[in-house]
N, CA, C and O atoms as a GROMACS GRO file, in nm:
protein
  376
    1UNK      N    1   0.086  -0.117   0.000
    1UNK     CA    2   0.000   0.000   0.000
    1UNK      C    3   0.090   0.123   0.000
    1UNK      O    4   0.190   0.107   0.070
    2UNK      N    5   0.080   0.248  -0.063
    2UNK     CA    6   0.160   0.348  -0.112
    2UNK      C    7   0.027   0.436  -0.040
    2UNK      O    8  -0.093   0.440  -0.069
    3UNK      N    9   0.115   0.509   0.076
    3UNK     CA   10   0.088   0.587   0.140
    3UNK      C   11   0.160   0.752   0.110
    3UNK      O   12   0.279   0.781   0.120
    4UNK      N   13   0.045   0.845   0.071
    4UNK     CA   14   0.132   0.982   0.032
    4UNK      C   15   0.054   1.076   0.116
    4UNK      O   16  -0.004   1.181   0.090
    5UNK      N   17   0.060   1.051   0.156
    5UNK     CA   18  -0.001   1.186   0.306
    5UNK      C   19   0.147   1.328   0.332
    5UNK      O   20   0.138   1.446   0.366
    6UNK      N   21   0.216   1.278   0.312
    6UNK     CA   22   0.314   1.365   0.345
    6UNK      C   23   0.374   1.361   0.490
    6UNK      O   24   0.290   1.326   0.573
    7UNK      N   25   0.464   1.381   0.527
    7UNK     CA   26   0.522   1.381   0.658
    7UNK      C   27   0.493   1.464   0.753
    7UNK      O   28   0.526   1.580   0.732
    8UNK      N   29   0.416   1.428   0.896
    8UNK     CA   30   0.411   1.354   0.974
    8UNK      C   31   0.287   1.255   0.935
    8UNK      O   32   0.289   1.135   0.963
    9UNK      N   33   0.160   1.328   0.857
    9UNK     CA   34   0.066   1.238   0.904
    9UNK      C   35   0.091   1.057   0.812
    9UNK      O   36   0.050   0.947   0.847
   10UNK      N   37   0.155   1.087   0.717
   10UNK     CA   38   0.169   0.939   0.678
   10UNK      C   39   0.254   0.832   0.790
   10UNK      O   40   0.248   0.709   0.786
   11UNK      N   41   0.318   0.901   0.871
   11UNK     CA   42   0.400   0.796   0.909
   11UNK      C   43   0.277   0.786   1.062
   11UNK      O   44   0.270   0.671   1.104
   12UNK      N   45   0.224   0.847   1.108
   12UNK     CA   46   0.137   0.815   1.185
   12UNK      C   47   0.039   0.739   1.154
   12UNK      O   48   0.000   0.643   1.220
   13UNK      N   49  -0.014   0.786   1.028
   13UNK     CA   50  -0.138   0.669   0.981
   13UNK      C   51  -0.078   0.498   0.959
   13UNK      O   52  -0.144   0.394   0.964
   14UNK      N   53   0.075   0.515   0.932
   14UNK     CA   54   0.102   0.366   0.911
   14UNK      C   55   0.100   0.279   1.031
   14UNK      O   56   0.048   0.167   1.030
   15UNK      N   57   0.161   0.334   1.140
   15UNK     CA   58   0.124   0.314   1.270
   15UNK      C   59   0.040   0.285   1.328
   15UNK      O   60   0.043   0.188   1.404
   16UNK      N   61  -0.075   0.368   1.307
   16UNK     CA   62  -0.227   0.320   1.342
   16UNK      C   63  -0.296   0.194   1.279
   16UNK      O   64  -0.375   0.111   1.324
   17UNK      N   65  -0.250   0.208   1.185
   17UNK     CA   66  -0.354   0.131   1.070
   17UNK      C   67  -0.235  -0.056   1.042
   17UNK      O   68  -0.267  -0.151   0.970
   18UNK      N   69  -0.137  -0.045   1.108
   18UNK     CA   70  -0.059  -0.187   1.092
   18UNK      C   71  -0.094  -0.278   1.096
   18UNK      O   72  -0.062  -0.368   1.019
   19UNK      N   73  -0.198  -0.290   1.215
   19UNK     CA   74  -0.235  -0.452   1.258
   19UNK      C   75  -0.346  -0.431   1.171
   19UNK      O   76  -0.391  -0.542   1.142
   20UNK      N   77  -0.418  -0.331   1.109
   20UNK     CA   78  -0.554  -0.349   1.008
   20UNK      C   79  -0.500  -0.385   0.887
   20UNK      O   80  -0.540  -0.492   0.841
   21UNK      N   81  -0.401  -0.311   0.811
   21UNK     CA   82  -0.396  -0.327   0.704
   21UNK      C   83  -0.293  -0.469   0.660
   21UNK      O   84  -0.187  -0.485   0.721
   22UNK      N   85  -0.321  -0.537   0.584
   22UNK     CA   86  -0.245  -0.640   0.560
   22UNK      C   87  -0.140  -0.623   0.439
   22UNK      O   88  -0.165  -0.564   0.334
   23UNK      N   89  -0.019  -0.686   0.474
   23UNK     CA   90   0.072  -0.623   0.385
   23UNK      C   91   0.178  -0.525   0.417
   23UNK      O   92   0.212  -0.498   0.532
   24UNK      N   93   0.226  -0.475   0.314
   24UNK     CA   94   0.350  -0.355   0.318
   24UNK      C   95   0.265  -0.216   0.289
   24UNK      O   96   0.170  -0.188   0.216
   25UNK      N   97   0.337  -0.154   0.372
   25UNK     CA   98   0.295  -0.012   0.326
   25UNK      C   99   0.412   0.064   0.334
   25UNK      O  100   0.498   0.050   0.422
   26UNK      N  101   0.415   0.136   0.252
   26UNK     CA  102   0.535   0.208   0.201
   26UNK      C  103   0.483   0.402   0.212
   26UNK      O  104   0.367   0.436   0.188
   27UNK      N  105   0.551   0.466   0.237
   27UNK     CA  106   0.541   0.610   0.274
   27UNK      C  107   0.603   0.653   0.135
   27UNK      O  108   0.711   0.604   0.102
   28UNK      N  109   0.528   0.759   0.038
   28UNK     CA  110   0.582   0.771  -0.038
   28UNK      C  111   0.600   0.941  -0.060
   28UNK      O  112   0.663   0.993  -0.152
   29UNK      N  113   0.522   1.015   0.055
   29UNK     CA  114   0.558   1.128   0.056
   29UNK      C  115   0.451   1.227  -0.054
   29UNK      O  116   0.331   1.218  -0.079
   30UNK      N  117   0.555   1.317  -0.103
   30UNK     CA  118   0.489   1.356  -0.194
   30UNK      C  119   0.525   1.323  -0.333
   30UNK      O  120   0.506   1.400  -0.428
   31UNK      N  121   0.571   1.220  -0.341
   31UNK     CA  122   0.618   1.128  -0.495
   31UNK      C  123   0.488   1.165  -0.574
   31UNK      O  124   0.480   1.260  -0.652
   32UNK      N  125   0.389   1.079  -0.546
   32UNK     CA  126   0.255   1.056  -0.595
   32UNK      C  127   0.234   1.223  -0.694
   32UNK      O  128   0.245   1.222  -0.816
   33UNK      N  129   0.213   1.306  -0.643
   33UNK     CA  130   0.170   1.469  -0.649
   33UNK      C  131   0.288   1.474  -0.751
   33UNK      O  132   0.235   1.523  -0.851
   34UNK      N  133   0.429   1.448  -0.782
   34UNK     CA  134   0.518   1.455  -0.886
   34UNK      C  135   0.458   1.363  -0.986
   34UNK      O  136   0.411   1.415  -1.087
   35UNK      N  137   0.454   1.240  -0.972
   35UNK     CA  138   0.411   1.134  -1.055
   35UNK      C  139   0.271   1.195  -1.160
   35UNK      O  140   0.257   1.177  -1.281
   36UNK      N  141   0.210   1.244  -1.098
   36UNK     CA  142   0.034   1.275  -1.153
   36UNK      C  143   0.053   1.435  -1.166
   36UNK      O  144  -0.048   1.503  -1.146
   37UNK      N  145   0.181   1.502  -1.198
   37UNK     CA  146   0.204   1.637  -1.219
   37UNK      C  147   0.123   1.775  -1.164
   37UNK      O  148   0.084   1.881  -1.213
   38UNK      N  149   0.122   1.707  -1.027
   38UNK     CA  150   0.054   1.869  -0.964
   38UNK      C  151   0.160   1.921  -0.919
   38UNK      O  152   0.126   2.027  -0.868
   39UNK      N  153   0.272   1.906  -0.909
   39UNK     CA  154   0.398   1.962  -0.816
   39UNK      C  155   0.491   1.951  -0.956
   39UNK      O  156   0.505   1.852  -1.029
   40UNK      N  157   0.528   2.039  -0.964
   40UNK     CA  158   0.659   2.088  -1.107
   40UNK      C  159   0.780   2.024  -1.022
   40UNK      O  160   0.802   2.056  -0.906
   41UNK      N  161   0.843   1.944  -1.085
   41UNK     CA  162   0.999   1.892  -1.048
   41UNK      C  163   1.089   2.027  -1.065
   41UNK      O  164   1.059   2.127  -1.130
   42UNK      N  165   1.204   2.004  -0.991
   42UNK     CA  166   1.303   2.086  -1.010
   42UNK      C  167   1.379   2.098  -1.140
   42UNK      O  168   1.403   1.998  -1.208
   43UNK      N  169   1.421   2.237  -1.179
   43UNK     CA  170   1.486   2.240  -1.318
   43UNK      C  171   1.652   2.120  -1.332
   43UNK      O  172   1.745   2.095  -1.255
   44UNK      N  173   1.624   2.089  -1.428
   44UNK     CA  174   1.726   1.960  -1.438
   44UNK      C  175   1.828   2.013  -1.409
   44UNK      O  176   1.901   1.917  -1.384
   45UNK      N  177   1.892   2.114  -1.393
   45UNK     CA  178   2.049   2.106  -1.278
   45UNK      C  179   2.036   2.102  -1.178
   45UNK      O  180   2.136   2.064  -1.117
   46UNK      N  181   1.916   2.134  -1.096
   46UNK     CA  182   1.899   2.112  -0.944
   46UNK      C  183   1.896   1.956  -0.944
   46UNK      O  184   1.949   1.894  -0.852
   47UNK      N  185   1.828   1.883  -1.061
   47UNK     CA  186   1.783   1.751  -1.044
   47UNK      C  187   1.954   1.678  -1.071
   47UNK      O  188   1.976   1.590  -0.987
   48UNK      N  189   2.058   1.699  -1.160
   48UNK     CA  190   2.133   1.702  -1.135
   48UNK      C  191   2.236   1.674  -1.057
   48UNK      O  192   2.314   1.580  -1.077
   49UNK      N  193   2.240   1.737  -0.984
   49UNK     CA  194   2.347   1.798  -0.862
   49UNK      C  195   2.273   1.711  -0.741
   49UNK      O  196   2.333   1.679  -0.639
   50UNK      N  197   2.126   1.675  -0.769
   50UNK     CA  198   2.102   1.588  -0.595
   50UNK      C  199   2.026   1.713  -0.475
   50UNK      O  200   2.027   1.731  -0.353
   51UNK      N  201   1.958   1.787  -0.611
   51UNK     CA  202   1.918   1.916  -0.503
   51UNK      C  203   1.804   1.913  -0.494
   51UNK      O  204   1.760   1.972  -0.395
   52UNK      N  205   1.702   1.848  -0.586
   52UNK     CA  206   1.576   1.860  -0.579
   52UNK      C  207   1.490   1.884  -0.468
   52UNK      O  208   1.403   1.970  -0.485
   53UNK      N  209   1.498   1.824  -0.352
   53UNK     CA  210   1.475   1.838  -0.242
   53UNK      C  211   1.455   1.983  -0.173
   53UNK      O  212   1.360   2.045  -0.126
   54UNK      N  213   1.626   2.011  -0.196
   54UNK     CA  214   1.639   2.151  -0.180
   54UNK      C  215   1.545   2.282  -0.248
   54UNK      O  216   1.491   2.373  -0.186
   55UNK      N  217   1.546   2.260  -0.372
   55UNK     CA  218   1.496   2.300  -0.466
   55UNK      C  219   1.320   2.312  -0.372
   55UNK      O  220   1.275   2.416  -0.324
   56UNK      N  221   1.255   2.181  -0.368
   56UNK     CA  222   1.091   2.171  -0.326
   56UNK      C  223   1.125   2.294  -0.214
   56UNK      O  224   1.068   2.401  -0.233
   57UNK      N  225   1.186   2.284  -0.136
   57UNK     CA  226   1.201   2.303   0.004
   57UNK      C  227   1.195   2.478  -0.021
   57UNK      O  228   1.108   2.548   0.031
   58UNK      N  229   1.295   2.527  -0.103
   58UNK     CA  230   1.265   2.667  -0.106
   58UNK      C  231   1.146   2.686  -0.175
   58UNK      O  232   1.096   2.793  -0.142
   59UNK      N  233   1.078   2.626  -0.258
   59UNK     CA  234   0.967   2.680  -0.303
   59UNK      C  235   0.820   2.641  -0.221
   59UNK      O  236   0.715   2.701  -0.244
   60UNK      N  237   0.831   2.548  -0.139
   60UNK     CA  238   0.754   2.566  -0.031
   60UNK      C  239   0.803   2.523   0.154
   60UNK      O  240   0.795   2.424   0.227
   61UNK      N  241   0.830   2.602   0.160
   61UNK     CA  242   0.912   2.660   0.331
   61UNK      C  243   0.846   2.600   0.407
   61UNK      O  244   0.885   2.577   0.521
   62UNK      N  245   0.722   2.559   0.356
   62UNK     CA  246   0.659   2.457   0.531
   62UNK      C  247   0.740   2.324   0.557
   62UNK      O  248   0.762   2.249   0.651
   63UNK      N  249   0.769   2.334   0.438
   63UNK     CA  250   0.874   2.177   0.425
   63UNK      C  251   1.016   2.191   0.513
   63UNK      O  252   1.091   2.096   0.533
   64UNK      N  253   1.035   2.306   0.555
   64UNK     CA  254   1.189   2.319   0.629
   64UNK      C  255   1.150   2.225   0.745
   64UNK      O  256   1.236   2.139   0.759
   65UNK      N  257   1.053   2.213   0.828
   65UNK     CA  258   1.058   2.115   0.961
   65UNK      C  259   1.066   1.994   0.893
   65UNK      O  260   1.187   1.974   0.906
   66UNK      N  261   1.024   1.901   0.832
   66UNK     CA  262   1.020   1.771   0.758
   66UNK      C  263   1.159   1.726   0.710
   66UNK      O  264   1.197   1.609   0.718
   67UNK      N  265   1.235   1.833   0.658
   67UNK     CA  266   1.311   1.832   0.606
   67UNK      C  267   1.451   1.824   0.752
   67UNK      O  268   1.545   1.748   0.777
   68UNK      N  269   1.414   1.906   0.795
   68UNK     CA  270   1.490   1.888   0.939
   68UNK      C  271   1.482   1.802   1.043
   68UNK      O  272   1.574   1.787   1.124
   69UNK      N  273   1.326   1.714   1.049
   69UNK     CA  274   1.298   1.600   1.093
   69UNK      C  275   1.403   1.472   1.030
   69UNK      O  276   1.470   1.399   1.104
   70UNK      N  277   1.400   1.463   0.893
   70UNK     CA  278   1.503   1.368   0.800
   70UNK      C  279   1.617   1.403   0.824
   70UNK      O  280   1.695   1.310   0.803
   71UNK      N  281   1.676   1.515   0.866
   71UNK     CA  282   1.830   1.535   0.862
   71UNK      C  283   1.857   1.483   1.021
   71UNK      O  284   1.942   1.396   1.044
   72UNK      N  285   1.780   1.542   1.122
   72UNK     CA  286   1.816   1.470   1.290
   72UNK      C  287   1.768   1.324   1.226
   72UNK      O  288   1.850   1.255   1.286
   73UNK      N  289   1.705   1.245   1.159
   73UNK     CA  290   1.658   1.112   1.215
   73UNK      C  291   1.844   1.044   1.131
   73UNK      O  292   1.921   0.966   1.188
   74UNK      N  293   1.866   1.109   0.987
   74UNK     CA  294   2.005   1.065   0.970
   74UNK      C  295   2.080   1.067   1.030
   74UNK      O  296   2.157   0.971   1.041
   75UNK      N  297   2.094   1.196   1.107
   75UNK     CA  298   2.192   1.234   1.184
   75UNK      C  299   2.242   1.084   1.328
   75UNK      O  300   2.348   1.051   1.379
   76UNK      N  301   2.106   1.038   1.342
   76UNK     CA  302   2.108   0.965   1.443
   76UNK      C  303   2.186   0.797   1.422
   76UNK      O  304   2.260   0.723   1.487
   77UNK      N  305   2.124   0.797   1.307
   77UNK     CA  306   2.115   0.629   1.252
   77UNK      C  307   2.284   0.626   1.237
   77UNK      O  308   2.354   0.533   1.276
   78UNK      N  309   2.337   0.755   1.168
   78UNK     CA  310   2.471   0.767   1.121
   78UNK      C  311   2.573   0.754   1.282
   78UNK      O  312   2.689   0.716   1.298
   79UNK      N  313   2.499   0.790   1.355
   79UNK     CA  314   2.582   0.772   1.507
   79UNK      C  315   2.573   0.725   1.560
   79UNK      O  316   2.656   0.736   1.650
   80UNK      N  317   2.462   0.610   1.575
   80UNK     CA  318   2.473   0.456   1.569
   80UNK      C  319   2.529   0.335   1.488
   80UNK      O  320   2.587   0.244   1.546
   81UNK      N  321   2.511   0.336   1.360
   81UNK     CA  322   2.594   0.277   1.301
   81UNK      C  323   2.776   0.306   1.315
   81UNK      O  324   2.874   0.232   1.306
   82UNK      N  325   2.759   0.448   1.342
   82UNK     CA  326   2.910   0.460   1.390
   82UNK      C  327   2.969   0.396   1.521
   82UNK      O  328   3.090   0.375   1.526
   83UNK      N  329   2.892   0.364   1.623
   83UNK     CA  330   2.894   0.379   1.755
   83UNK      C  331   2.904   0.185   1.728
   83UNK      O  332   3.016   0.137   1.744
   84UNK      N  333   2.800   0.094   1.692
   84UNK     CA  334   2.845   0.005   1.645
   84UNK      C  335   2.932  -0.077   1.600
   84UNK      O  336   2.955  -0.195   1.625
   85UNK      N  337   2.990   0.013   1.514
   85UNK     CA  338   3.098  -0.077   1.385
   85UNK      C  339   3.211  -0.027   1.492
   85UNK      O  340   3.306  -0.106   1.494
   86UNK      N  341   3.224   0.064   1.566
   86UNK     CA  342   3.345   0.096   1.661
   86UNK      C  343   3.341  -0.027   1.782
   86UNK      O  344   3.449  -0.046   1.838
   87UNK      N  345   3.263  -0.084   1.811
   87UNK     CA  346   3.202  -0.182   1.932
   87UNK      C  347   3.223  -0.254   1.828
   87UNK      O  348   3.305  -0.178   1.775
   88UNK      N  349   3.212  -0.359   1.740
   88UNK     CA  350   3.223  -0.461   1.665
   88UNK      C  351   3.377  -0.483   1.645
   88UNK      O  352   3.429  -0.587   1.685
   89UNK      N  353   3.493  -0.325   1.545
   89UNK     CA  354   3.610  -0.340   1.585
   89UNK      C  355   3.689  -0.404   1.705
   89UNK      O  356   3.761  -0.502   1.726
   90UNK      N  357   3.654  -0.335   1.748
   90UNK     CA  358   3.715  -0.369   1.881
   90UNK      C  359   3.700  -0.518   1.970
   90UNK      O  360   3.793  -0.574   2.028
   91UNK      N  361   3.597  -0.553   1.965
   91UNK     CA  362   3.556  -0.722   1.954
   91UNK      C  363   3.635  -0.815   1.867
   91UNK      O  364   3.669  -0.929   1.898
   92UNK      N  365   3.655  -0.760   1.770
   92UNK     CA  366   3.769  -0.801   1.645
   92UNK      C  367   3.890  -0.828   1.725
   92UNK      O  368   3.946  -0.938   1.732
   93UNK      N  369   3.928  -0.713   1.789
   93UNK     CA  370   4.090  -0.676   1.824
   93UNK      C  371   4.104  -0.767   1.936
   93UNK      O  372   4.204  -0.838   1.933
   94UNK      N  373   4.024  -0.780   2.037
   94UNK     CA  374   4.005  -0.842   2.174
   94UNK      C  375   4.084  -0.984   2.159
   94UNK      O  376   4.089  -1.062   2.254
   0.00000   0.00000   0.00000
């Protein structure tokens, strides 16, 4: 199931709705709204360069929290996996 609610409420509805819905459900954001052309993609050097994001983000600013939600949740995973593979080394060395 392809869920496009947008961030927060999609990832809440997947939550709620787990033990109902049978299957995978996948968060797809605002893909869908690109796909079916209500949202203009970024001009192909933003798309390019890996900016698109950036690109949505200045042209609609409500997106800066969402967008800052994804950068702390990386931020995190990246300092666990770091924090890990340093604890695994070292198990190595032992």
């Amino acid at each position: 199931v392809l869920v496009g609610m947008g961030v927060p409420q999609q990832e809440r509805f997947m939550r709620a709705a787990r033990t109902r819905v049978p299957g995978v459900m996948i968060g797809v954001g605002g893909a869908l709204d690109l796909f079916a052309g209500d949202v203009p993609r970024a001009p192909i050097a933003w798309q390019k360069l890996g900016l698109e994001w950036c690109y949505r983000m200045i042209r609609q600013p409500r997106r800066v929290k969402a967008v800052v939600s994804i950068a702390r949740f990386s931020g995190h995973a990246l300092l666990a996996w770091a924090v890990l593979s340093f604890i695994r080394l070292s198990a190595q060395t032992d």
